[in-house]
LOZARO-576063 format. One record per residue: residue number from 1; x, y, z of N, C-alpha, C, O in turn. Coordinates in nm, 4 decimals, padded with zeros to 6 digits. Example, Ala and Ser with C-alpha at 12.3 -4.5 7.8 and 13.67 -1.06 7.14 Angstrom:
BEGIN
> pos,neast,nnorth,nup,caeast,canorth,caup,ceast,cnorth,cup,oeast,onorth,oup
> 1,01.3190,-00.5690,00.7800,01.2300,-00.4500,00.7800,01.3200,-00.3300,00.7800,01.4236,-00.3319,00.8465
> 2,01.2850,-00.2250,00.7080,01.3670,-00.1060,00.7140,01.2900,00.0030,00.7870,01.3409,00.1138,00.8039
//
This chain:
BEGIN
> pos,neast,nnorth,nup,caeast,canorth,caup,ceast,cnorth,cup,oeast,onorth,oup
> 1,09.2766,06.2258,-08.5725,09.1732,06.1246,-08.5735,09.0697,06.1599,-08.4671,09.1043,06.2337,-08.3748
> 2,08.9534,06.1158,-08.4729,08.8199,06.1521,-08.4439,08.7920,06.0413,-08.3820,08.7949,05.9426,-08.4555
> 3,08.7670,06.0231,-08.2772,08.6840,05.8801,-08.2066,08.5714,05.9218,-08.1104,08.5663,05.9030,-07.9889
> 4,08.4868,05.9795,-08.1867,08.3263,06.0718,-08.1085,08.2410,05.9131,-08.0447,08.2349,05.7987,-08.0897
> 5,08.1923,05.9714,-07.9367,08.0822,05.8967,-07.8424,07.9325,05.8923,-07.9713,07.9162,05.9355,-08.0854
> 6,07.8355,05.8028,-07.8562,07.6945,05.8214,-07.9533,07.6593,05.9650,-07.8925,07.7187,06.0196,-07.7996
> 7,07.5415,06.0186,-07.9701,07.5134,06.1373,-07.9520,07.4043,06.0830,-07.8091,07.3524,05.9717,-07.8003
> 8,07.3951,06.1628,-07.7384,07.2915,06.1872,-07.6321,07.2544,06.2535,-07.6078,07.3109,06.3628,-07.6042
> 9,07.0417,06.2194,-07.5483,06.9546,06.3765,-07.5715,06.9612,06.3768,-07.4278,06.9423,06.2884,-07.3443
> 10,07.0017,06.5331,-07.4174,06.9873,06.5607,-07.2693,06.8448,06.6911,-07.2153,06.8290,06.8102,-07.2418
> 11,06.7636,06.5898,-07.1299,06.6696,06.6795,-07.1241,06.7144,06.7970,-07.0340,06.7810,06.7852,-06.9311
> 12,06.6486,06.9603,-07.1102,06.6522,07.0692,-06.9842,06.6332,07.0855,-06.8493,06.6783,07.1835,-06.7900
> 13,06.5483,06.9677,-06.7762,06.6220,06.9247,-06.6266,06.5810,06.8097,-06.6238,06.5132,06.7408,-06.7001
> 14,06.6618,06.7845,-06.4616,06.6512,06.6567,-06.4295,06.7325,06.6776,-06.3214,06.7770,06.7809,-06.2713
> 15,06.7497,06.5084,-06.2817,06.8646,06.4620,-06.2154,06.9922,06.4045,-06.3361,06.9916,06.3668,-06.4533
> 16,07.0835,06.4224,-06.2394,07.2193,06.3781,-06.2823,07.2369,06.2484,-06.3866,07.1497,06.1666,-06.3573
> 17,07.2883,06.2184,-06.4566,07.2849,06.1450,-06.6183,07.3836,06.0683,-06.5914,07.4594,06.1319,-06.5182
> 18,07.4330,05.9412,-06.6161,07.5297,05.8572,-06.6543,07.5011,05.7858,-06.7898,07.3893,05.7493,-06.8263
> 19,07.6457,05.7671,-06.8764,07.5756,05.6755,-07.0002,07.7046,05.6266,-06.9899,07.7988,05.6986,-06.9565
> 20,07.7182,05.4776,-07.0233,07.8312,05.4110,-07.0664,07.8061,05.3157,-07.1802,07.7108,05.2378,-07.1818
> 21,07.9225,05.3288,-07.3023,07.9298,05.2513,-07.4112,08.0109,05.2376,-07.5040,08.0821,05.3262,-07.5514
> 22,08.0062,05.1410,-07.5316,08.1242,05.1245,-07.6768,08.1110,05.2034,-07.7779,08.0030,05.2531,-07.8097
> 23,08.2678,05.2312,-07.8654,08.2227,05.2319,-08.0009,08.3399,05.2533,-08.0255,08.4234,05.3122,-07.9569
> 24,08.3556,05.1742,-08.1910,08.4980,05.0844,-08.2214,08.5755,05.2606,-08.2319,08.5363,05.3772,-08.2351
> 25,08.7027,05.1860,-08.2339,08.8269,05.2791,-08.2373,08.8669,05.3488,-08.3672,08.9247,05.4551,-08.3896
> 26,08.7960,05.2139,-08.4772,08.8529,05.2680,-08.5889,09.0490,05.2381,-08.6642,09.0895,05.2546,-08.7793
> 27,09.0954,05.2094,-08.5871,09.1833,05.2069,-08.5337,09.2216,05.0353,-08.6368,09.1638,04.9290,-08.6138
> 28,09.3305,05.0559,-08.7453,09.3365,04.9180,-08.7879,09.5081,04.8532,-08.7847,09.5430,04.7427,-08.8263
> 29,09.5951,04.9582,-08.7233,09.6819,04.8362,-08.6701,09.7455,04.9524,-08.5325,09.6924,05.0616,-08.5120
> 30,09.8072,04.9254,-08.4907,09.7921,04.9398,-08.3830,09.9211,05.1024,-08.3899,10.0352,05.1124,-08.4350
> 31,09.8268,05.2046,-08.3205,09.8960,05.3583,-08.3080,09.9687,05.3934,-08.1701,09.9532,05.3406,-08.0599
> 32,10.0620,05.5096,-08.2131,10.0861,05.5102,-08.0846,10.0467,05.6476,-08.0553,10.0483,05.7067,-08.1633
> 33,10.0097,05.7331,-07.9552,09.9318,05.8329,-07.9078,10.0295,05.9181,-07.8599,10.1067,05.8633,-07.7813
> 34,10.0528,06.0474,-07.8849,10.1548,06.1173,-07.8227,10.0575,06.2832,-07.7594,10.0868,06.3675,-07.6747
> 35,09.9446,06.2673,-07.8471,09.8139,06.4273,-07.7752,09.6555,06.3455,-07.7546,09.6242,06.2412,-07.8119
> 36,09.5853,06.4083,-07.6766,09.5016,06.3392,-07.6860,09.3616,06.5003,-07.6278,09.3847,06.5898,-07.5465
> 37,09.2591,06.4824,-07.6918,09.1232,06.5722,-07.6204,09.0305,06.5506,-07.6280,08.9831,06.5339,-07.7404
> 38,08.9508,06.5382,-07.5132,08.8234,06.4916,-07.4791,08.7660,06.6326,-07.5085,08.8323,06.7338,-07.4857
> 39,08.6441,06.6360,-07.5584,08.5471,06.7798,-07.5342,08.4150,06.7737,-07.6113,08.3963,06.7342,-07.7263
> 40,08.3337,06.8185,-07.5282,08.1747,06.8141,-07.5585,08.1865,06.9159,-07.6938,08.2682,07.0078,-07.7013
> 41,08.0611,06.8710,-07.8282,08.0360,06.9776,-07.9232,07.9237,07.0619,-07.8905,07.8163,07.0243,-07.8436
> 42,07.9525,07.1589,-07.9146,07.8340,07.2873,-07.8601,07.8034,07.3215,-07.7864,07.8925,07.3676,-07.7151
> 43,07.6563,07.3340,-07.7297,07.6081,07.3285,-07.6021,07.6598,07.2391,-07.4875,07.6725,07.2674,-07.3684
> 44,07.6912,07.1033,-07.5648,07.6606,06.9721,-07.4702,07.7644,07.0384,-07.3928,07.7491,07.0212,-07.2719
> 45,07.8932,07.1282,-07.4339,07.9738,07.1788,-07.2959,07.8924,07.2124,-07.1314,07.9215,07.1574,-07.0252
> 46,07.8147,07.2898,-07.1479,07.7216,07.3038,-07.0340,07.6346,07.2155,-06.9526,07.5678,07.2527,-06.8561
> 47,07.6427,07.0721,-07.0092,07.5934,06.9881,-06.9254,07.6959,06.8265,-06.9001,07.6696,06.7358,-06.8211
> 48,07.8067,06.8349,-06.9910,07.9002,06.7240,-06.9281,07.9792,06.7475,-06.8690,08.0728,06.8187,-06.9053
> 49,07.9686,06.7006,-06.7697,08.0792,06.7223,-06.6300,08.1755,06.6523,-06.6438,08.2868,06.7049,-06.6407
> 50,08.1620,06.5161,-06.6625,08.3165,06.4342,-06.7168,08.2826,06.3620,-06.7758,08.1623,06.3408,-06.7910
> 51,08.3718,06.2979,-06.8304,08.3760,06.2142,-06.9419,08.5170,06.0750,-06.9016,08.6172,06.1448,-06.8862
> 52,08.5426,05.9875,-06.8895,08.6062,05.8702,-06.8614,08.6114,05.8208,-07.0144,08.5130,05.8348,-07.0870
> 53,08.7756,05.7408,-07.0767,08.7217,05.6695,-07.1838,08.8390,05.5722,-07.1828,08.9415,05.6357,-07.1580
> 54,08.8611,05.4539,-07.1986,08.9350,05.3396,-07.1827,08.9494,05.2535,-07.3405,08.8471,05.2689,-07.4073
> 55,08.9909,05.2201,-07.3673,09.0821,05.1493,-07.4750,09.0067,05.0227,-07.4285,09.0072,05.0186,-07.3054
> 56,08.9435,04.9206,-07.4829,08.9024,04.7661,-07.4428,08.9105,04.6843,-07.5728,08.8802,04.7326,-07.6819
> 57,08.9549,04.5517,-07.5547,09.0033,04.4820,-07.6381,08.8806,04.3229,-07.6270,08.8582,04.2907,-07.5104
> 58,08.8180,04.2447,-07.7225,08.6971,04.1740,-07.7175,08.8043,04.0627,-07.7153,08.8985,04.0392,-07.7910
> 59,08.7569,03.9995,-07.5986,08.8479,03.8385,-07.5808,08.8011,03.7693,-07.6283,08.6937,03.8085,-07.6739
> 60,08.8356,03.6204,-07.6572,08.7587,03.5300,-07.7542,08.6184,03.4568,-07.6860,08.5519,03.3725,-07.7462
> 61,08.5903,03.5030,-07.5590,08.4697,03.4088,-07.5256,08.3192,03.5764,-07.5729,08.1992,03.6024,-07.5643
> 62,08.4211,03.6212,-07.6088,08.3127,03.7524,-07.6459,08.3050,03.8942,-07.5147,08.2491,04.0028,-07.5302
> 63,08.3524,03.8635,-07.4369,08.3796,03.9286,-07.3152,08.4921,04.0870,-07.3799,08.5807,04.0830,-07.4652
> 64,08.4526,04.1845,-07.3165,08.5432,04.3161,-07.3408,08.6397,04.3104,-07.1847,08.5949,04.2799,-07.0741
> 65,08.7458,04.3397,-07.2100,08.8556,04.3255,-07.1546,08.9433,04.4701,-07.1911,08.9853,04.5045,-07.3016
> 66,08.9551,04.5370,-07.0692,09.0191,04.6655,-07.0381,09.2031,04.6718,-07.0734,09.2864,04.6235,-06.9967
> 67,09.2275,04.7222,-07.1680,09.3906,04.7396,-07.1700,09.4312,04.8451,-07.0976,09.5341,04.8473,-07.0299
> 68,09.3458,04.9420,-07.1108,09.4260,05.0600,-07.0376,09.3696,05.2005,-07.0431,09.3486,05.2314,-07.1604
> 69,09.3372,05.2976,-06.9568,09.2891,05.3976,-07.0101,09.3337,05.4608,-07.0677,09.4564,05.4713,-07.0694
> 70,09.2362,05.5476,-07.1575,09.2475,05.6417,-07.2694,09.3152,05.7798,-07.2026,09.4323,05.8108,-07.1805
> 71,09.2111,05.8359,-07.1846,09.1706,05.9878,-07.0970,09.0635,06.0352,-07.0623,08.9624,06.0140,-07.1293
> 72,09.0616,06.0957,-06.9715,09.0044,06.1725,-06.8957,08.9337,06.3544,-06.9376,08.9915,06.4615,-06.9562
> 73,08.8093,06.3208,-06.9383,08.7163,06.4913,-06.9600,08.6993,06.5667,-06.8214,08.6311,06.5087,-06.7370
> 74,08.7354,06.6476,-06.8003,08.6339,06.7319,-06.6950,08.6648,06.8419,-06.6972,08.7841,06.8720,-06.7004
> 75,08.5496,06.9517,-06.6958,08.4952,07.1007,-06.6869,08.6412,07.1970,-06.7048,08.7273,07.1699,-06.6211
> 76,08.6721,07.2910,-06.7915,08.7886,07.3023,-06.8600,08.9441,07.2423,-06.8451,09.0450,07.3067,-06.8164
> 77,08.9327,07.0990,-06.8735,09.0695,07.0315,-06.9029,09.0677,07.0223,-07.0617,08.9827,06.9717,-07.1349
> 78,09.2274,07.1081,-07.1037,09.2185,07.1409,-07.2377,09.3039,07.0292,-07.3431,09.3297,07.0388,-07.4631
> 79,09.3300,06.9379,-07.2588,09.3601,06.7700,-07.3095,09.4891,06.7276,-07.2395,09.5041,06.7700,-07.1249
> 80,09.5757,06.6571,-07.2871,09.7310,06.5856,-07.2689,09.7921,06.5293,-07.3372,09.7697,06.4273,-07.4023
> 81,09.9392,06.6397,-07.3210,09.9804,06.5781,-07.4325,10.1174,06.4924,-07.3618,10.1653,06.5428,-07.2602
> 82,10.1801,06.3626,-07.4162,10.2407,06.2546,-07.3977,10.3753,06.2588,-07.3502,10.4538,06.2210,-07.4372
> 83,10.4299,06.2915,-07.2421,10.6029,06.3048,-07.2776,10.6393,06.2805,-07.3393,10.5720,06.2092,-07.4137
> 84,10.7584,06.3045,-07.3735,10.8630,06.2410,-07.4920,10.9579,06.1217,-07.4602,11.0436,06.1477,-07.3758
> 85,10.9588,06.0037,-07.5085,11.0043,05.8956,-07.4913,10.9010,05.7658,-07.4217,10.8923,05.6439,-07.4070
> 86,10.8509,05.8639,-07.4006,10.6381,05.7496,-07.3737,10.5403,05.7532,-07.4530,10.5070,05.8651,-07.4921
> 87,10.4543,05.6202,-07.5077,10.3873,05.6157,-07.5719,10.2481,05.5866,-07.5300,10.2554,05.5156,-07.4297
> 88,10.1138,05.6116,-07.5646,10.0023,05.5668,-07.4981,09.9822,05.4692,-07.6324,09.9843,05.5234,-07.7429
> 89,09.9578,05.2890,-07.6192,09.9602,05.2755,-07.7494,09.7537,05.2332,-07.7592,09.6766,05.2263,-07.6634
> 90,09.7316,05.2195,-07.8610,09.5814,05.1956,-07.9320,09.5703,05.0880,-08.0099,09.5685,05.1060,-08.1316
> 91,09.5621,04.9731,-07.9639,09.5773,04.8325,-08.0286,09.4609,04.8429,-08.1203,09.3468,04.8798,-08.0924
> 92,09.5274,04.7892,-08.2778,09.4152,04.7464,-08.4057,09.3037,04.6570,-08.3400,09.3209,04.5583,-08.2684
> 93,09.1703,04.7216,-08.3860,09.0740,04.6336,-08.3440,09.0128,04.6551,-08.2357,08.9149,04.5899,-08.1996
> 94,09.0632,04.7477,-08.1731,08.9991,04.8341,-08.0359,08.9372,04.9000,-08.0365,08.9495,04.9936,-08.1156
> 95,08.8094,04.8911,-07.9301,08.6829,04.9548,-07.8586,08.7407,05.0637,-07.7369,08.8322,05.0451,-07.6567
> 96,08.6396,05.2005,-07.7570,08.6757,05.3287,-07.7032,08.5287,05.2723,-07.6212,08.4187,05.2524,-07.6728
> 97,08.5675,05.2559,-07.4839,08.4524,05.2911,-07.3578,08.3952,05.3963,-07.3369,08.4932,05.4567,-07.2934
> 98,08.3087,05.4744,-07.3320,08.2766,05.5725,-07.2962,08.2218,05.5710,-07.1333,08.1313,05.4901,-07.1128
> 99,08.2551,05.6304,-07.0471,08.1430,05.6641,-06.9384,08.1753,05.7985,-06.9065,08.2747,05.8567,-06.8630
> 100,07.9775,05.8526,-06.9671,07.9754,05.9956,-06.9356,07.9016,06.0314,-06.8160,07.8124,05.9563,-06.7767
> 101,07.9283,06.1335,-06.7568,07.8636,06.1859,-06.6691,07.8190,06.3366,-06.6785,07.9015,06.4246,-06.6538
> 102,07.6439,06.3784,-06.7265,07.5879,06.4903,-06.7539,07.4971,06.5114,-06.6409,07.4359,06.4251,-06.5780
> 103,07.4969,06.6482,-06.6226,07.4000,06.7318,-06.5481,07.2881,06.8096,-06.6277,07.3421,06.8765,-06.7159
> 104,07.1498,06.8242,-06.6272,07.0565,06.9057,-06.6984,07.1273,07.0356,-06.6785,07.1769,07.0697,-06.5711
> 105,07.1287,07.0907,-06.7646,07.1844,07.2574,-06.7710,07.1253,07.3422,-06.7980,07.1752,07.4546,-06.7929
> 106,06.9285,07.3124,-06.8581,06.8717,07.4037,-06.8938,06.8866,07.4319,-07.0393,06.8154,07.5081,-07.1047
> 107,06.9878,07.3615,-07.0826,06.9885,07.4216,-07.2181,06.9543,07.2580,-07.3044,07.0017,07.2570,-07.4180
> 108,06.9158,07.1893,-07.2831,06.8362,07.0734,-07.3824,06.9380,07.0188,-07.4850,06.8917,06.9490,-07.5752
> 109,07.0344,07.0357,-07.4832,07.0926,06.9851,-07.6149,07.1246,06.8449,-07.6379,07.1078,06.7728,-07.5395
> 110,07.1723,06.7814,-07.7583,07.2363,06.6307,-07.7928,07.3845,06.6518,-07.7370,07.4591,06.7199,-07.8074
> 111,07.4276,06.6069,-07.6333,07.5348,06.6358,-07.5789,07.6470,06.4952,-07.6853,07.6356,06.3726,-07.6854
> 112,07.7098,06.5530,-07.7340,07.8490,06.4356,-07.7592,08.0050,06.4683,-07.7505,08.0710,06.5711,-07.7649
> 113,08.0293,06.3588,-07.7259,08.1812,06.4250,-07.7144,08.2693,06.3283,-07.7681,08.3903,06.3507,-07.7725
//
């Protein structure tokens, strides 16, 4: 399963980039996670430095409410995978947080991950 960020344009310089945001899980009853990998497509490797992403669940006054983090991106981490007899679980109906953190790299691309 696939749970990609929005795409983001990253200009060829600058200063340092933060973006944080939702976007649903997809996710319709509730999984349990045993591998997991964060990673930029294409170029965008050369300008995301990390990536943060958390599991959040919408409480009834409309408020997002944190269950637990997901995983963790940064500059070659090649993912994680789950011990055996532990589960990371992904409640139906759940929102994937994103907070990215990009650097201009010179190379201009739509960074996503």
């Amino acid at each position: 399963m696939v749970i990609p960020s929005i795409p983001i344009d990253i200009p060829a310089t600058g200063n340092d980039m933060w973006r944080n945001h939702y976007v649903p899980s997809g996710i319709t009853s509730d999984r349990c996670i045993k591998a997991i990998q964060v990673k930029p497509r294409g170029d965008a490797k050369a300008v995301v430095h990390h990536a943060n992403s958390s599991v959040e669940l919408m409480r009834e006054d409309g408020a997002m409410e944190r269950y637990g983090q997901l995983t963790e991106y940064a500059m070659g981490k090649w993912g994680e995978i789950v011990p055996e007899g532990v589960c990371r679980t992904i409640p139906a109906g759940s929102m994937v947080r994103w907070s990215i953190h990009m650097y201009p790299g010179g190379v201009g691309p739509t960074a996503i991950t």
